[in-house]
KENUMAR-911226 format. One line per field, with one value per residue: x negated, y, z negated of N, C-alpha, C in turn; residue in one letter. Coordinates in nm, 4 decimals, padded with zeros to 6 digits. Layout:
! residues N
n_x	[X,...]
n_y	[Y,...]
n_z	[Z,...]
ca_x	[X,...]
ca_y	[Y,...]
ca_z	[Z,...]
c_x	[X,...]
c_y	[Y,...]
c_z	[Z,...]
res	[a,...]
***
This chain:
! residues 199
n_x	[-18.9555,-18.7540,-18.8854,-18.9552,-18.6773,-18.5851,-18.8460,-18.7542,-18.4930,-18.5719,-18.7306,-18.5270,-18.3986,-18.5388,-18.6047,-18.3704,-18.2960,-18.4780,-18.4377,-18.1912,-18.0141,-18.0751,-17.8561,-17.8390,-17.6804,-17.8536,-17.8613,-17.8931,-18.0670,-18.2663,-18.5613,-18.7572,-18.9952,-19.1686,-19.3785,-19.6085,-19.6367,-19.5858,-19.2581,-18.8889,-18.8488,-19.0631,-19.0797,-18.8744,-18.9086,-19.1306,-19.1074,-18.8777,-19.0483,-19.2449,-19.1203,-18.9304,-19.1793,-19.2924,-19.0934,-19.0553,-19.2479,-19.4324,-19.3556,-19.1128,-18.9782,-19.0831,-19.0278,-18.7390,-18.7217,-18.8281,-18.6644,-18.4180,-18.2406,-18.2659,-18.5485,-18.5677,-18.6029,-18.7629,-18.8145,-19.0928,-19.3489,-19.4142,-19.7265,-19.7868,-20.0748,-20.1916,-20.2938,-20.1008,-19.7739,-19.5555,-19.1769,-19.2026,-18.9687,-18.7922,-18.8784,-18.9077,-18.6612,-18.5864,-18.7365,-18.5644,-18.3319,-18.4274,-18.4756,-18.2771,-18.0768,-18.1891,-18.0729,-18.1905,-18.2933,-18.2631,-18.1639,-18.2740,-18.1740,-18.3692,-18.6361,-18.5326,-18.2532,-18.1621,-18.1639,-18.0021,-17.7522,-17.7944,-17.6795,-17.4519,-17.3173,-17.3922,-17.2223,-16.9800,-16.8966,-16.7658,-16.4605,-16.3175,-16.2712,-16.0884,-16.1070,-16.1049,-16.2053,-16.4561,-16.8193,-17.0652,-17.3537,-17.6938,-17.6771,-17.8276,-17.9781,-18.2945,-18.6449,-18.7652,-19.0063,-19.2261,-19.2550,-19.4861,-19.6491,-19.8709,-19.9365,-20.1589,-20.3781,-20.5782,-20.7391,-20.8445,-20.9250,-20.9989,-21.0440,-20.7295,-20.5953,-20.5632,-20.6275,-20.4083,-20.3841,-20.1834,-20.1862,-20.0016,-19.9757,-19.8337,-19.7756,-19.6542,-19.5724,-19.5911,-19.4063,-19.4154,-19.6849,-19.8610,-19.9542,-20.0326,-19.8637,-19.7907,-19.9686,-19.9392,-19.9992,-19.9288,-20.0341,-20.0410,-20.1000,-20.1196,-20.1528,-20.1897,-20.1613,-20.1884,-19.9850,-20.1491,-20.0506,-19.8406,-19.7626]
n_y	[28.7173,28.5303,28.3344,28.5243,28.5450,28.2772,28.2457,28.4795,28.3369,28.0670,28.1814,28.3174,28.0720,27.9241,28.0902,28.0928,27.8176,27.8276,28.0010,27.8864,27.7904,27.5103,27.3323,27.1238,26.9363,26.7972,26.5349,26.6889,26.5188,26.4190,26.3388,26.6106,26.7499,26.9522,27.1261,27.0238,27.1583,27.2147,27.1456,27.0946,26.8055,26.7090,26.8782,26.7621,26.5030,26.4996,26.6003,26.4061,26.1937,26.2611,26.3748,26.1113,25.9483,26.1221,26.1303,25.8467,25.7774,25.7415,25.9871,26.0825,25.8718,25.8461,26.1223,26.0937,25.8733,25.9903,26.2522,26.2013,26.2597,26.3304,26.4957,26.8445,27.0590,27.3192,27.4448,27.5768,27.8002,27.7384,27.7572,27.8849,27.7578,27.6801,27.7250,27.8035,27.9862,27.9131,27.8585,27.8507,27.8368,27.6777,27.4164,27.4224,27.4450,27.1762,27.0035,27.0878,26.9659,26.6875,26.6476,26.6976,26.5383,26.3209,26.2047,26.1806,26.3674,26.6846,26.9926,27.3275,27.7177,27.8658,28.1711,28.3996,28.3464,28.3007,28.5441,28.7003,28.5488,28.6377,28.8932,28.8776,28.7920,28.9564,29.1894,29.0456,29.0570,29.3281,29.5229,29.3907,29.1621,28.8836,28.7762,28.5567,28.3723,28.4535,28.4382,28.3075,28.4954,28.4401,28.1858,27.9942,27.6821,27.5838,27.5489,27.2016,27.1575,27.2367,27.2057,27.3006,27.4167,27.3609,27.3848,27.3008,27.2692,27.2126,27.2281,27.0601,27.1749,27.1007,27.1039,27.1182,26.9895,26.8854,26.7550,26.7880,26.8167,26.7960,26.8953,26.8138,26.8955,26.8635,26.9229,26.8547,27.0301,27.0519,27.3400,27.3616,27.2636,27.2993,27.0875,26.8589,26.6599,26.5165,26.4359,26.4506,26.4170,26.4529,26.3361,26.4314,26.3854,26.5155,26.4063,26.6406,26.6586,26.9007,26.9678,27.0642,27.2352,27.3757,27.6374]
n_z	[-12.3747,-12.4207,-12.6325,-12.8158,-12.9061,-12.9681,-13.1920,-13.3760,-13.4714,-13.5381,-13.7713,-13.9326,-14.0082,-14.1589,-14.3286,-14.4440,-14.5467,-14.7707,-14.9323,-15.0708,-15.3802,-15.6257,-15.8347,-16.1232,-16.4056,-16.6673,-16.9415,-17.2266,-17.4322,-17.2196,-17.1154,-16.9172,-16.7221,-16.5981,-16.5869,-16.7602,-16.9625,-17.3332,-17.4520,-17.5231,-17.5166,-17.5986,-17.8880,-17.9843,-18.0271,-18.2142,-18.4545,-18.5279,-18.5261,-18.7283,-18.9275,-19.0525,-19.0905,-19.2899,-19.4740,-19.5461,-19.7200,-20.0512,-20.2238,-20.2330,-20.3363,-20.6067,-20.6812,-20.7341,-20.9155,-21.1382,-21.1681,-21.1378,-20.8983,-20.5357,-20.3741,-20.3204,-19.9747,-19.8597,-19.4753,-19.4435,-19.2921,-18.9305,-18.7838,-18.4657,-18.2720,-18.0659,-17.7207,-17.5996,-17.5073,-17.7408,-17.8790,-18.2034,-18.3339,-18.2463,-18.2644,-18.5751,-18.6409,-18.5456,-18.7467,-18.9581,-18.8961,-18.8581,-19.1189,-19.2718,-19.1345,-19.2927,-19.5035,-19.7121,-19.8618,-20.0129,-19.8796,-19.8145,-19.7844,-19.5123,-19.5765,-19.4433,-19.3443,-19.6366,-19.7170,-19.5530,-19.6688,-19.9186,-19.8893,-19.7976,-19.9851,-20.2352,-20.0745,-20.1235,-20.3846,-20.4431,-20.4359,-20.2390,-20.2091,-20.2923,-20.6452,-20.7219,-20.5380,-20.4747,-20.4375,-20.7218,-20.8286,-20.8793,-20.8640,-20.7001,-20.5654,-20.6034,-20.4157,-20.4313,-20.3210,-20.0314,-19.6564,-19.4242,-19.1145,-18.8464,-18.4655,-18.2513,-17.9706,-17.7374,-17.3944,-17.1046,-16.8047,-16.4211,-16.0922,-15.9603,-16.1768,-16.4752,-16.8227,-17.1902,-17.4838,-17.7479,-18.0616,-18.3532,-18.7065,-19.0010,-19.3280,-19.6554,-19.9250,-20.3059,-20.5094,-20.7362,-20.8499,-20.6474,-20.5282,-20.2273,-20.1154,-19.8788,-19.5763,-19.1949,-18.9238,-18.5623,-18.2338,-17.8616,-17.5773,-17.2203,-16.8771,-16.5789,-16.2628,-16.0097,-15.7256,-15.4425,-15.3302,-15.4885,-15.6563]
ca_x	[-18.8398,-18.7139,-19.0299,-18.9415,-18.5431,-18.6689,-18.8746,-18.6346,-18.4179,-18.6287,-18.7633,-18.3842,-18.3033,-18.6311,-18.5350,-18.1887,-18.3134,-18.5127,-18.3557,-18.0838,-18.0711,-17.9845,-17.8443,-17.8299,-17.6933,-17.8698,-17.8442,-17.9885,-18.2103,-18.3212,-18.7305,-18.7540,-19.1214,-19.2301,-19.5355,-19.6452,-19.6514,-19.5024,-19.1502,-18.7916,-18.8583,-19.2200,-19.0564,-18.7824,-18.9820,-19.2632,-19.0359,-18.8377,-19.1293,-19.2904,-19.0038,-18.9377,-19.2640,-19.2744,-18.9885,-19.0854,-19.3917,-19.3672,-19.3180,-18.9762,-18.9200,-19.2197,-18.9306,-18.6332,-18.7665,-18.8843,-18.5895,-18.2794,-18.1876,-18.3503,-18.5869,-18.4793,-18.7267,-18.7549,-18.9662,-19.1787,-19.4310,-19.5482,-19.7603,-19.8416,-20.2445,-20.1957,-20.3526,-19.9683,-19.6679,-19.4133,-19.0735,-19.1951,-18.8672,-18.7386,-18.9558,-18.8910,-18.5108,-18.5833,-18.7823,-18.4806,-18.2422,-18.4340,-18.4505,-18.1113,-17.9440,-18.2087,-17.9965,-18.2953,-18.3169,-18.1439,-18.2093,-18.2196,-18.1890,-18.5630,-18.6396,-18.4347,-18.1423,-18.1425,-18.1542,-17.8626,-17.6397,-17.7601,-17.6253,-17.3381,-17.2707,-17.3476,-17.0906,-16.8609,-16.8986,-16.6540,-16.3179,-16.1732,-16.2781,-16.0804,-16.2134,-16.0999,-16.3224,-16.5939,-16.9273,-17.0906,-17.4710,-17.7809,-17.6749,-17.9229,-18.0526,-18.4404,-18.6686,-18.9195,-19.0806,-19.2033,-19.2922,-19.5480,-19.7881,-19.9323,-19.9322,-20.2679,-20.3720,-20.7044,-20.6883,-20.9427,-20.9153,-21.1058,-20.9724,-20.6233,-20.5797,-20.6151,-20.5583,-20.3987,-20.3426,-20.1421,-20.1804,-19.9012,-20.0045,-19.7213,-19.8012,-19.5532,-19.6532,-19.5108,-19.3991,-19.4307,-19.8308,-19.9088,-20.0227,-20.0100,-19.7947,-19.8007,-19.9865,-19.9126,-20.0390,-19.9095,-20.1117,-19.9776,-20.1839,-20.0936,-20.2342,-20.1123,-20.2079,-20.0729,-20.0059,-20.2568,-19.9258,-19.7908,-19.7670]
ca_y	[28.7625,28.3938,28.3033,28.5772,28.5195,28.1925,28.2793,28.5534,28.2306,27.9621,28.2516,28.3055,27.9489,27.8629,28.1884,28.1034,27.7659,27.8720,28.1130,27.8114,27.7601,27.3959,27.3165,27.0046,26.9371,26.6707,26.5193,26.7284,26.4123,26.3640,26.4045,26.6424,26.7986,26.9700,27.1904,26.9650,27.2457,27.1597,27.1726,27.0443,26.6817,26.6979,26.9351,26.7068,26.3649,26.4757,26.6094,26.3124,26.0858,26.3352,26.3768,25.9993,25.9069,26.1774,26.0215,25.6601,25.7724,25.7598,26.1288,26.0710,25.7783,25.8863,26.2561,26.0704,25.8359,26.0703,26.3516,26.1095,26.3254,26.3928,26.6679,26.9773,27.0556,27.4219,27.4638,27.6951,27.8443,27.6642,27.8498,27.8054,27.7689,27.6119,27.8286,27.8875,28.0475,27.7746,27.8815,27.7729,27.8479,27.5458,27.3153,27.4545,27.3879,27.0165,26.9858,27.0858,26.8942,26.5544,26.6274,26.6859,26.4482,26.1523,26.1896,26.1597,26.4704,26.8041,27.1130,27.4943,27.7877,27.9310,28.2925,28.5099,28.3013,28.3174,28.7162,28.7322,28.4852,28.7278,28.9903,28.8530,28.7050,29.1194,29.2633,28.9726,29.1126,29.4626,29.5332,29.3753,29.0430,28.8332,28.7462,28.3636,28.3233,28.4825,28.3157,28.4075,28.5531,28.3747,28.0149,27.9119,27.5938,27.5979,27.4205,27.1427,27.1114,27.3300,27.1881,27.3802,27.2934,27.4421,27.2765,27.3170,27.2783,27.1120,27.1606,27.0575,27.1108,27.0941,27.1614,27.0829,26.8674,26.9277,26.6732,26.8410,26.7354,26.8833,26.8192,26.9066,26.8686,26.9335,26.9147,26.8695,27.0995,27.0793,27.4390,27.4001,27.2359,27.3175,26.9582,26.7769,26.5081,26.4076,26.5306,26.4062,26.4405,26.3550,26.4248,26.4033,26.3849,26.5089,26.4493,26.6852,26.6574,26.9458,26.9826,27.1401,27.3212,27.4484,27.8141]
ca_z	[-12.4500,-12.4775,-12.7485,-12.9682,-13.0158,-13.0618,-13.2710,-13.4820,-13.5079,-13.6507,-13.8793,-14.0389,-14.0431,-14.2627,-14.4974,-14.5233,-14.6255,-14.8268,-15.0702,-15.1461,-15.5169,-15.6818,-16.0353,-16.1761,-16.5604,-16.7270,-17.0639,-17.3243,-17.4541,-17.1440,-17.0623,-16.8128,-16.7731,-16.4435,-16.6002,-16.8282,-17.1127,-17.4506,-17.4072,-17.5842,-17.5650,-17.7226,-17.9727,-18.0527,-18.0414,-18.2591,-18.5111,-18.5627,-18.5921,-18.8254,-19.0715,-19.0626,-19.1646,-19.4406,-19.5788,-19.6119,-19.7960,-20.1927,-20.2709,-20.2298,-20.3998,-20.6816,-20.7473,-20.7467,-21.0123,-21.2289,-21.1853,-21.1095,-20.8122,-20.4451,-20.3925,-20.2402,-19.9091,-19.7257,-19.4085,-19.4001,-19.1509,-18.8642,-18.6709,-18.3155,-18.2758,-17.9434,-17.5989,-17.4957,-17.6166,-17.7905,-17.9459,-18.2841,-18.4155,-18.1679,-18.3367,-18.7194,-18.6906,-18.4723,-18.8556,-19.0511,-18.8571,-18.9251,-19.2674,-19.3349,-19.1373,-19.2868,-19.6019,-19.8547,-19.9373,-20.0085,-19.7862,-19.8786,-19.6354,-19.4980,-19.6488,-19.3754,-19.3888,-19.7663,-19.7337,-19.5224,-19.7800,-20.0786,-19.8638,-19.8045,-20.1538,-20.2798,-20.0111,-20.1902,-20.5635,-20.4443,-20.4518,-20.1207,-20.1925,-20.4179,-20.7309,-20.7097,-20.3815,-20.4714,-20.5160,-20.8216,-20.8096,-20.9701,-20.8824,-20.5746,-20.5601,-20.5506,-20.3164,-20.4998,-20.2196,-19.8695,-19.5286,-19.3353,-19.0386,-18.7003,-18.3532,-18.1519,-17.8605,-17.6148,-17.2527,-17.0208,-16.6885,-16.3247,-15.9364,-15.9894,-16.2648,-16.6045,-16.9782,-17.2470,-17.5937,-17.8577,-18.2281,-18.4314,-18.8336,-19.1298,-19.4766,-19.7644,-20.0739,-20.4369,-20.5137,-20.8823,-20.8768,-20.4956,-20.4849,-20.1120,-20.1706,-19.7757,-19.4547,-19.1632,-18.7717,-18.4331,-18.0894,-17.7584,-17.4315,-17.1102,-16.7658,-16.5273,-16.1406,-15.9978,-15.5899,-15.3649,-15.2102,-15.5761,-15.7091]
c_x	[-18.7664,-18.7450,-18.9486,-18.7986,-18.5494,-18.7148,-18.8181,-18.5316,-18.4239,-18.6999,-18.5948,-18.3758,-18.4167,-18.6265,-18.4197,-18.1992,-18.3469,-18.5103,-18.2394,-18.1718,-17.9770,-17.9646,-17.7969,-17.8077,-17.7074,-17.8422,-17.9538,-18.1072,-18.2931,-18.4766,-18.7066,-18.9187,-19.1984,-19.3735,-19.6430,-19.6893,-19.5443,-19.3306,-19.0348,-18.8199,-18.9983,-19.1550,-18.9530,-18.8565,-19.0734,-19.1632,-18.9471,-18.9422,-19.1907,-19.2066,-19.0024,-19.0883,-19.3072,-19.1693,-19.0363,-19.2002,-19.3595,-19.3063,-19.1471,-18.9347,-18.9756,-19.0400,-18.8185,-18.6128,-18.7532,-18.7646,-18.4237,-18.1965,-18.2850,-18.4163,-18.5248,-18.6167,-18.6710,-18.8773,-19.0165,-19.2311,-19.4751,-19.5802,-19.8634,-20.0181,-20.2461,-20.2430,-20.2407,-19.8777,-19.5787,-19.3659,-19.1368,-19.0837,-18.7453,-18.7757,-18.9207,-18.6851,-18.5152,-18.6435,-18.6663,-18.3640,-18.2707,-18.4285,-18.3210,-18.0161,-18.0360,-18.1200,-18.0648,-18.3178,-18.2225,-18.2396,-18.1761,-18.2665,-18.3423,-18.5117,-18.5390,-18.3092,-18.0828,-18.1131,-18.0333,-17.7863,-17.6639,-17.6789,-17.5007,-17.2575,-17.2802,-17.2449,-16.9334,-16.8094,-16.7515,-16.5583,-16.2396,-16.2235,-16.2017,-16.1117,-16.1982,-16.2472,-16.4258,-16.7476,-17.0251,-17.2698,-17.5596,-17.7750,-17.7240,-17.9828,-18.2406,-18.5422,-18.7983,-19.0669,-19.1065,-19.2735,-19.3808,-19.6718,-19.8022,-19.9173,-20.0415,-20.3041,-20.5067,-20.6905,-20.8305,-20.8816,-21.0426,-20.9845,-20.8492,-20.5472,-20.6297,-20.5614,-20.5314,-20.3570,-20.2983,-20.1231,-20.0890,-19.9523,-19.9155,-19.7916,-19.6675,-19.6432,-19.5176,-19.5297,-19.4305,-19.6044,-19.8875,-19.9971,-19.9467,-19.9495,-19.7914,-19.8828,-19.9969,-19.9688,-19.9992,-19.9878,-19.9833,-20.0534,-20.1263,-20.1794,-20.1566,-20.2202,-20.1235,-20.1235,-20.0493,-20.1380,-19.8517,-19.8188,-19.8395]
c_y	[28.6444,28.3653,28.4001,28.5832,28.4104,28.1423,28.3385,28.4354,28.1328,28.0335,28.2858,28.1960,27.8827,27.9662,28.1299,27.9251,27.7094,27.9054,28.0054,27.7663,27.6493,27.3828,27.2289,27.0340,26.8185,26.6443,26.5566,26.6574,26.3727,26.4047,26.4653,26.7511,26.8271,27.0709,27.1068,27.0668,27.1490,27.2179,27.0807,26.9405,26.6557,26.7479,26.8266,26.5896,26.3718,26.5409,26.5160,26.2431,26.1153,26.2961,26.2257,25.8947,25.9797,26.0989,25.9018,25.6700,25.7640,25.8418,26.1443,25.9444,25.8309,26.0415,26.1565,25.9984,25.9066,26.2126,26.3302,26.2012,26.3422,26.4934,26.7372,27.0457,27.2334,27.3932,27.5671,27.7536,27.7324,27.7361,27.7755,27.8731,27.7559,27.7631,27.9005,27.9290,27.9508,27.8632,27.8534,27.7500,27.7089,27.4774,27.2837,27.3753,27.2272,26.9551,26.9465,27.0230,26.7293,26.5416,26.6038,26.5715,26.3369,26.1118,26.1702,26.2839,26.6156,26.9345,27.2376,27.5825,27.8455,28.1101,28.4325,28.4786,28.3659,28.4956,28.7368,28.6857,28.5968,28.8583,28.9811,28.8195,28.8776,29.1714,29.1554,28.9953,29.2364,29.4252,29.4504,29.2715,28.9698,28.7097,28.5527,28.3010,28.4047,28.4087,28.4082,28.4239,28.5027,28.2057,27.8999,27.8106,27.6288,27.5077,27.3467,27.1176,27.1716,27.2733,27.3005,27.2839,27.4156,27.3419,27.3951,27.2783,27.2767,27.1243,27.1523,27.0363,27.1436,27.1200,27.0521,26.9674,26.9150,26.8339,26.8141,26.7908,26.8031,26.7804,26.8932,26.8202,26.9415,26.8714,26.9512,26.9220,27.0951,27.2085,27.4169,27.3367,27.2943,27.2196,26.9424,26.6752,26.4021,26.5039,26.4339,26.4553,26.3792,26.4177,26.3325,26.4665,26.3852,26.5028,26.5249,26.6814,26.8027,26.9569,27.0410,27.2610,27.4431,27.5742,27.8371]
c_z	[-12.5149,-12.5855,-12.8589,-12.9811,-13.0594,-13.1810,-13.4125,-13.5459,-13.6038,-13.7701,-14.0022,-14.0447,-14.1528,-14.4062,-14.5566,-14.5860,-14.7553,-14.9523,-15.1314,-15.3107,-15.5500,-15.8133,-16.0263,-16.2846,-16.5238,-16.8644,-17.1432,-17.3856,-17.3084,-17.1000,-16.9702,-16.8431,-16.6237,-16.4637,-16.6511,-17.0096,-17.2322,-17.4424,-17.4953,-17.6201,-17.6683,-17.9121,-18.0696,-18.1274,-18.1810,-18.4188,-18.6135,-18.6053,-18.7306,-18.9689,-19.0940,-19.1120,-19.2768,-19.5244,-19.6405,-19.6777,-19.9699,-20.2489,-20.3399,-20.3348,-20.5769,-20.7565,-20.7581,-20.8877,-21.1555,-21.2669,-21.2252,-20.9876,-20.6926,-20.4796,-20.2998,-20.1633,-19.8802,-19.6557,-19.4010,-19.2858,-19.0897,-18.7539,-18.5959,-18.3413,-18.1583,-17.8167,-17.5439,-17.5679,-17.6117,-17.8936,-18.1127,-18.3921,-18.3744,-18.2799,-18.5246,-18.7669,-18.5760,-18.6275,-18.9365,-19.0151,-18.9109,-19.0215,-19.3284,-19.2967,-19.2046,-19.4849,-19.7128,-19.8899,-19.9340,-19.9262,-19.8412,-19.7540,-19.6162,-19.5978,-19.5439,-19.3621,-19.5241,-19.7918,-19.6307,-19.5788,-19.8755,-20.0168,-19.8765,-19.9608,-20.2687,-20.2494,-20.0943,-20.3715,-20.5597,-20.4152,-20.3118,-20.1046,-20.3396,-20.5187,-20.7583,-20.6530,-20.4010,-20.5431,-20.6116,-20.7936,-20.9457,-21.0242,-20.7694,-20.6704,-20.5160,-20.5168,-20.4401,-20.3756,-20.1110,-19.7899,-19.4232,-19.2121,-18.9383,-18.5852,-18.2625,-18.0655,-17.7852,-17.5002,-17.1548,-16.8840,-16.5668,-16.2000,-15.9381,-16.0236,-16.4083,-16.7197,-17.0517,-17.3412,-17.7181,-17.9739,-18.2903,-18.6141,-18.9354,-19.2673,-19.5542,-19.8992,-20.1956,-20.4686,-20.6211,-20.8901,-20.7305,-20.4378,-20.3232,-20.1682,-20.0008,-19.6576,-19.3691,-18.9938,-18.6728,-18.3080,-18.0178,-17.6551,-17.3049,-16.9843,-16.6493,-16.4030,-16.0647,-15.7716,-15.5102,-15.3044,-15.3354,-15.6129,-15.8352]
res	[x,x,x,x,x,x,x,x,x,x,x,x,x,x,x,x,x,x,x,x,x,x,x,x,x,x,x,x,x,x,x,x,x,x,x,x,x,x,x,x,x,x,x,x,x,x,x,x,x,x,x,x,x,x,x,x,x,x,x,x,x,x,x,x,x,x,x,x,x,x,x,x,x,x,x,x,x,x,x,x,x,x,x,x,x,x,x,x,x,x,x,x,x,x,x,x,x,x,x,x,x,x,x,x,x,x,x,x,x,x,x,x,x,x,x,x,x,x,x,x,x,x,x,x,x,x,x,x,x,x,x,x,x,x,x,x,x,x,x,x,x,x,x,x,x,x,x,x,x,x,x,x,x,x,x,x,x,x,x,x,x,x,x,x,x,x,x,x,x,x,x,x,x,x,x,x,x,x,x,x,x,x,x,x,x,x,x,x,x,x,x,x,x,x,x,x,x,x,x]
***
């Protein structure tokens, strides 16, 4: 009878350990990576480098030349190829963030954006808006330029352990010729070990 209150005892005190839940905030830049899937920091990192080496390429210098003004970028599609499911809408605005803040170029809204402003900018034409403040219709900026790419995806693995290597590839297209003016690729290789004990 001893054994099993015992027992009943050290069985609640390893539940009730158990079930405790911890939270930590860290700093948003900070790596943090316990699957090894593609995740915020990849998204951010590869992004930045990306855009930043589109930039410094001629394209940019090559329109400015020739127009006397920046070009004007949207991003487009990038669709996930990769084996797992990634946000790619994370990734699309970590795109349009480097662009905009690297100050070389001008930005225009994507295509569902842009359809909620015309909405708005219609509902602003009627009577209970006044006509000072209203913005007038048929004066968008239009993009010279669209950003598209994919991010794919390699994984090899064996008895618990697996590499994985994601390629992310963007291309810059001229809307008015549909020339390439830049394409651009980054990989990233993970090795993940994972613990004979893990879920």
């Amino acid at each position: 009878m001893k054994h099993r209150h015992l027992f009943v005892l050290v069985l609640a005190l390893l539940t009730a350990a158990g079930c405790g839940t911890t939270v930590k905030r860290v700093d948003v830049e900070a790596p943090v990576d316990y699957s090894g899937r593609w995740n915020d920091t990849d998204s951010r990192l590869v992004a930045k480098e990306m855009i930043d080496d589109s930039l410094s390429r001629s394209w940019v210098a090559v329109f400015q030349t020739e127009n006397k003004r920046p070009p004007v970028v949207i991003v487009g599609s990038v669709v996930n190829k990769s084996h797992e499911h990634i946000n790619s809408d994370v990734f699309t605005k970590d795109l349009e963030r480097s662009l905009l803040n690297s100050g070389r170029v001008k930005f225009v809204a994507s295509r569902q954006e842009r359809t909620d402003v015309r909405e708005e900018r219609v509902d602003q034409q009627g009577a209970f808006t006044n006509s000072a403040t209203r913005r007038k219709m048929a004066m968008e900026t239009g993009a010279d330029y669209m950003l598209i790419g994919s991010i794919n995806s390699i994984k090899d693995e064996t008895r618990g352990r697996y590499v994985i290597m994601y390629q992310v590839n963007l291309e810059m297209v001229d809307l008015a010729t549909n020339e390439k003016v830049w394409i651009g690729q980054k990989d990233i290789k993970k090795v993940v070990q994972k613990s004979k004990y893990s879920l």
